[in-house]
C-alpha positions in Angstrom: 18.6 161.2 174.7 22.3 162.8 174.4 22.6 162.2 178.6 21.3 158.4 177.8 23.9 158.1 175.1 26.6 159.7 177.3 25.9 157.6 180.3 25.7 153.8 177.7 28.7 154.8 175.9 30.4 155.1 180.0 29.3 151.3 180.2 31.0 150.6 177.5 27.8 150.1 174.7 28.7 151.2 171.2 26.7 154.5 170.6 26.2 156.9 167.8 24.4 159.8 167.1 22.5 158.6 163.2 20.9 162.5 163.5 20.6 164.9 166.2 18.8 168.9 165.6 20.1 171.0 167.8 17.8 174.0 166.4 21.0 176.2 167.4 20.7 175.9 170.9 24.0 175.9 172.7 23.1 173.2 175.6 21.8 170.8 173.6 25.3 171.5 171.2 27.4 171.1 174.1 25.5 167.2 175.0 27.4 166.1 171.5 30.7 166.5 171.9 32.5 163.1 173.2 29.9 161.0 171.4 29.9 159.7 167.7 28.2 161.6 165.2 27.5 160.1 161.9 27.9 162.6 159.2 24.3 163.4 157.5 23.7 162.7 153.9 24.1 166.3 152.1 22.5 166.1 148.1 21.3 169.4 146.3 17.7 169.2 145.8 16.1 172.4 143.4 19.2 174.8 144.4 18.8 174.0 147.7 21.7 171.9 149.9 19.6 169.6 152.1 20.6 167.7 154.7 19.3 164.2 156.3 20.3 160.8 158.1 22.3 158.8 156.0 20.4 155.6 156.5 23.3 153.2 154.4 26.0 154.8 156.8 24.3 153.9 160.3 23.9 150.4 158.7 27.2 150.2 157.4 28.6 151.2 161.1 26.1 148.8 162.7 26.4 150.2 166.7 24.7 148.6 169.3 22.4 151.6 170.0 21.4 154.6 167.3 20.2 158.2 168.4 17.5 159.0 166.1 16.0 162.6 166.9 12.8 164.2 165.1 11.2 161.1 164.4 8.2 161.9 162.4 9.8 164.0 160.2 9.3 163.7 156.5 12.3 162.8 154.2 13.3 164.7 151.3 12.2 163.1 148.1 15.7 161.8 146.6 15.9 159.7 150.2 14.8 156.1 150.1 12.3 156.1 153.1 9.5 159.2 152.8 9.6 159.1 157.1 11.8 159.1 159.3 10.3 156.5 160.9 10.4 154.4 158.5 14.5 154.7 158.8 14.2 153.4 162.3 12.3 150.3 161.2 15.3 149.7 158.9 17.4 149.8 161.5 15.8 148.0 163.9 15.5 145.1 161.3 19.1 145.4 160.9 19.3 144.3 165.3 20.5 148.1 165.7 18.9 149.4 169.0 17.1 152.5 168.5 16.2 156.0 170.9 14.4 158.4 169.2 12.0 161.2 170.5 9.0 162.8 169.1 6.2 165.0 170.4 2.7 163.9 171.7 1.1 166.1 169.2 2.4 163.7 166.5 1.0 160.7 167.3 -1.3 159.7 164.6 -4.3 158.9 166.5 -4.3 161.8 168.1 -4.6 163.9 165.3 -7.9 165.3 165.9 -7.9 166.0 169.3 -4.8 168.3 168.6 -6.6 169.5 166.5 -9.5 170.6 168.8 -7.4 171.3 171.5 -4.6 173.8 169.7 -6.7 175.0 166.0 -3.1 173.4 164.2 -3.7 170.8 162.0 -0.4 168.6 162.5 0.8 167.7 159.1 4.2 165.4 160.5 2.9 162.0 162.6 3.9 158.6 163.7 2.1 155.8 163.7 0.4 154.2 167.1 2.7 150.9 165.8 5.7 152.6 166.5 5.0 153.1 169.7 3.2 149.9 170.7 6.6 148.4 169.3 8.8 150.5 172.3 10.3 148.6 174.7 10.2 151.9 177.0 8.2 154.5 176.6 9.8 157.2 178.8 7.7 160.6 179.2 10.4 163.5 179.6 8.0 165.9 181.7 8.2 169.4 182.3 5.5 171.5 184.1 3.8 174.2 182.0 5.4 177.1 183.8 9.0 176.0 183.4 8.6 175.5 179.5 7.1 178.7 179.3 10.1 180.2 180.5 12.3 178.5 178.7 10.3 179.7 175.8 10.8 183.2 177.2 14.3 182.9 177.5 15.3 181.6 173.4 15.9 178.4 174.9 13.7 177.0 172.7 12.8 179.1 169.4 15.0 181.9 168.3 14.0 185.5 170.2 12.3 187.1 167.1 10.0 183.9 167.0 9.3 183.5 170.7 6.2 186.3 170.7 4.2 184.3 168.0 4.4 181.2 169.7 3.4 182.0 172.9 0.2 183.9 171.5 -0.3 180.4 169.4 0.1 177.0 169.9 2.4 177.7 173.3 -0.7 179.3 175.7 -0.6 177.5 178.7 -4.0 176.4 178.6 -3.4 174.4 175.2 0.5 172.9 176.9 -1.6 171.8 179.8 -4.0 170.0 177.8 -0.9 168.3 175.8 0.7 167.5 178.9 -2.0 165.3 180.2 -2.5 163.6 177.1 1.3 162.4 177.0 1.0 161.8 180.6 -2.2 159.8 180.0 0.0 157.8 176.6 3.1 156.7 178.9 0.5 155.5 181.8 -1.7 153.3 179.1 1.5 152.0 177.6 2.4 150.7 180.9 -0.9 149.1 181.2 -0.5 147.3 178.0 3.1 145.9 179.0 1.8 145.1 182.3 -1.7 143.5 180.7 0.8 141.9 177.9 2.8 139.9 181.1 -0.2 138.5 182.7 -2.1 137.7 179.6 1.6 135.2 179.1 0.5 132.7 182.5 -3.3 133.4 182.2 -5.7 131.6 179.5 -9.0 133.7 181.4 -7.2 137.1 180.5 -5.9 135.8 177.4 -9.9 135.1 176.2 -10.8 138.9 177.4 -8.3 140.2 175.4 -9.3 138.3 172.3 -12.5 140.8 172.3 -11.1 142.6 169.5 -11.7 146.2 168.0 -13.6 146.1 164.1 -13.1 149.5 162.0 -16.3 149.7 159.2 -14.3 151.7 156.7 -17.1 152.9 153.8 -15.5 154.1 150.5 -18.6 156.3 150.0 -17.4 160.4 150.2 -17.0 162.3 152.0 -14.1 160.8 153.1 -14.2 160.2 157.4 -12.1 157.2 157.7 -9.3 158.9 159.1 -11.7 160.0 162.2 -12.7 156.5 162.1 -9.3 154.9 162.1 -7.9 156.9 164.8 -11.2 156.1 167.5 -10.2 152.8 166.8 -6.6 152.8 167.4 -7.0 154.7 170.7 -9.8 152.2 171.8 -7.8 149.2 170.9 -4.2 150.7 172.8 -6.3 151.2 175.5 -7.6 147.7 176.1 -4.3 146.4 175.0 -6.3 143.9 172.2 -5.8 143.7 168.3 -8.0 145.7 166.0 -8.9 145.3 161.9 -9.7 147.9 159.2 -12.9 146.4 157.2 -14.3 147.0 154.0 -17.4 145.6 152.5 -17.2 145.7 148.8 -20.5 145.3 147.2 -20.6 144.7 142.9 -21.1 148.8 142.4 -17.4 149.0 143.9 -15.6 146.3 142.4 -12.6 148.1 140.8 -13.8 148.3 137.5 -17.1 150.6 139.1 -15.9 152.5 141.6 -14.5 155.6 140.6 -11.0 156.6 141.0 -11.6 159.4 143.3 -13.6 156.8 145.8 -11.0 154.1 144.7 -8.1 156.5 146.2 -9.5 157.6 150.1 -10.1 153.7 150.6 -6.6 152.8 149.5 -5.4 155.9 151.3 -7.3 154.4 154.6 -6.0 151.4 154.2 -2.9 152.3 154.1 -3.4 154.6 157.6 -4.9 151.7 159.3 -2.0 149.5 158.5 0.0 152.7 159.8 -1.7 152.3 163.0 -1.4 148.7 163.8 -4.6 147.2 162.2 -5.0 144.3 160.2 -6.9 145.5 156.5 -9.5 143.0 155.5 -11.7 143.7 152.6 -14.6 141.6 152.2 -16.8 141.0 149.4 -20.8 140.6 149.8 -24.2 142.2 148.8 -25.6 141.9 152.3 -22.8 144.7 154.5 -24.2 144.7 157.8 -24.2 140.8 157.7 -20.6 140.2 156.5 -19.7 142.8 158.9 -21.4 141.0 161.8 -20.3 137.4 160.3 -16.7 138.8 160.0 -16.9 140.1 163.9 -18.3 136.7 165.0 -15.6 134.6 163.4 -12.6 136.7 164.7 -13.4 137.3 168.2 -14.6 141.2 167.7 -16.3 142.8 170.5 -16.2 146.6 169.9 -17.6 147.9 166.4 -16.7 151.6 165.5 -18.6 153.0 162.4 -19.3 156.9 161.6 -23.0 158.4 161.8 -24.1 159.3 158.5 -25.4 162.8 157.7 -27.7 161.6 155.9 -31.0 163.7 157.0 -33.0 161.3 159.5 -35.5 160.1 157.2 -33.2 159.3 154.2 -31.8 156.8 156.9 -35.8 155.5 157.3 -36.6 154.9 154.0 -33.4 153.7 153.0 -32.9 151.5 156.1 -29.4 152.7 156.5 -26.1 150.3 157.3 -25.9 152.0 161.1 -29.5 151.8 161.4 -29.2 147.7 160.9 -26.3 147.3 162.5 -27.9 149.1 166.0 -30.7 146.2 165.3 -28.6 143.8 164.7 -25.3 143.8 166.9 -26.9 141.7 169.4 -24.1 140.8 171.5 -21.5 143.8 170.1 -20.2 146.7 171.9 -21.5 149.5 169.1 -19.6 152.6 168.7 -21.2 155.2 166.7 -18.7 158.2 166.4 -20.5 161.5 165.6 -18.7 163.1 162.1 -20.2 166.6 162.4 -18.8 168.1 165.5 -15.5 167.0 163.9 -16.4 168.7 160.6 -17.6 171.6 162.0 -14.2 172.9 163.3 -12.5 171.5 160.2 
């Protein structure tokens, strides 16, 4: 990002650094000087000094292009945005051009295979939206050796931090597995541009890519519809067509019924499927399955992604359960049932 900036602010493009971490490294310290830096917001929070973007300053100086580093970080509370993120959106409604970095393993709907694939539960992500709303997406490769050595060598973490992490999260079976993943991102989100072109002169590929994605979010616990949300997302980037969130609400969860507990995971989904680029419906009905199917007939939906119960198998006989009629019923639907115990199990 610093070369980029160097080599725009040579062809004459007003460029300024809005926040740059150097983690104390001396090359990336030595990229700064000759560019703009705009002085972070410093405010004493519990005896602490804390430093951050100052959003109203990067406004105020309105460049063409902002540097934006450590994108899904999380703000400190007294700042107006709780994301970082959410700072570039301000700016980028503002008409200021943004570059900003962040790594694969915080993408938000790849939480759980991160998860799988390293044992670390990534706390700090950024939504799929983000980076369908790119312009470029640009991968900044390295092979698995070479970071390993820069590991080795404190280019990266300090020296007294460099053992842990390479008997954690930096083995090189677990970087390999990263790499391919942000490998496989950049190549889909060239698809989608690509897809996105042709679909403009072509009313056949328009009317395949109207075979949209339908999330069946449940309010009943325990709570999956994060597992859920992010299948979805991931299907729905990689055919390049929109997706929704839906919720049946029956008369035992009208707000007045369900209990707050319930009442808080569904808002809290719906709030992570907006994150991630889906449009929320709730519905309202006594009959589920059929306002789920009507819903998917009337919008165009194709794919249907609901979560196996764990229900034991005959609870879901005698009680004819919601997945159980939907297999019967989805004549016509692509039906994806995504197993919620393998998930839990290494939870």
């Amino acid at each position: 990002m610093l070369e980029e900036a160097h080599a725009l602010q040579e062809r004459g493009v007003d460029v300024v650094l809005a926040f740059i971490e150097t983690h104390g490294r001396l090359d990336t310290a030595a990229l700064i000087e000759g560019l703009e830096v705009i002085p972070r917001q410093r405010v004493e929070y519990r005896g602490v000094v804390v430093e951050e973007m100052d959003l109203d300053a990067v406004l105020k100086r309105h460049p063409q292009v902002a540097i934006v580093d450590e994108l899904a970080h999380t703000n400190a509370p007294f700042c107006k945005n709780k994301k970082r993120y959410q700072d570039v959106l301000e700016l980028l409604e503002a008409g200021i051009n943004v570059i900003c970095a962040f790594n694969v393993q915080h993408l938000e709907s790849l939480n759980d295979m991160v998860k799988q694939i390293t044992g670390v539960v990534v706390r700090e992500v950024v939504p799929d939206s983000i980076l369908k709303r790119a312009d470029q997406v640009v991968d900044i490769d390295l092979a698995v050796e070479d970071l390993l050595d820069r590991m080795r060598a404190g280019k990266i973490y300090s020296q007294e931090k460099v053992s842990l992490a390479l008997e954690n999260f930096f083995k090189a079976e677990k970087l390999s597995m990263l790499r391919e993943m942000a490998l496989r991102e950049v190549a889909e989100s060239v698809d989608r541009s690509v897809a996105a072109q042709v679909n403009d002169g072509n009313a056949h590929l328009k009317a395949a890519a109207s075979e949209r994605v339908m999330v069946c979010l449940a309010s009943a616990p325990p709570p999956h519809g994060a597992i859920l949300l992010r299948q979805g997302s991931r299907l729905a980037g990689r055919l390049n067509i929109d997706w929704f969130a839906v919720h049946v609400e029956t008369k035992h969860e009208a707000g007045h019924h369900i209990d707050a507990e319930r009442q808080r995971y569904l808002l809290e989904d719906e709030q992570r499927a907006r994150d991630l680029g889906a449009e929320v419906v709730r519905l309202r009905s006594e009959d589920t399955v059929e306002s789920l199917l009507g819903f998917a007939r009337e919008h165009g939906v194709r794919h249907i992604v609901v979560g196996r119960s764990q229900r034991p198998w005959w609870s879901h006989i005698l009680r004819r359960s919601p997945v159980l009629k939907l297999v019967s019923q989805a004549v016509g639907f692509d039906l994806h049932v995504i197993s919620l115990e393998d998930r839990e199990a290494k939870e």
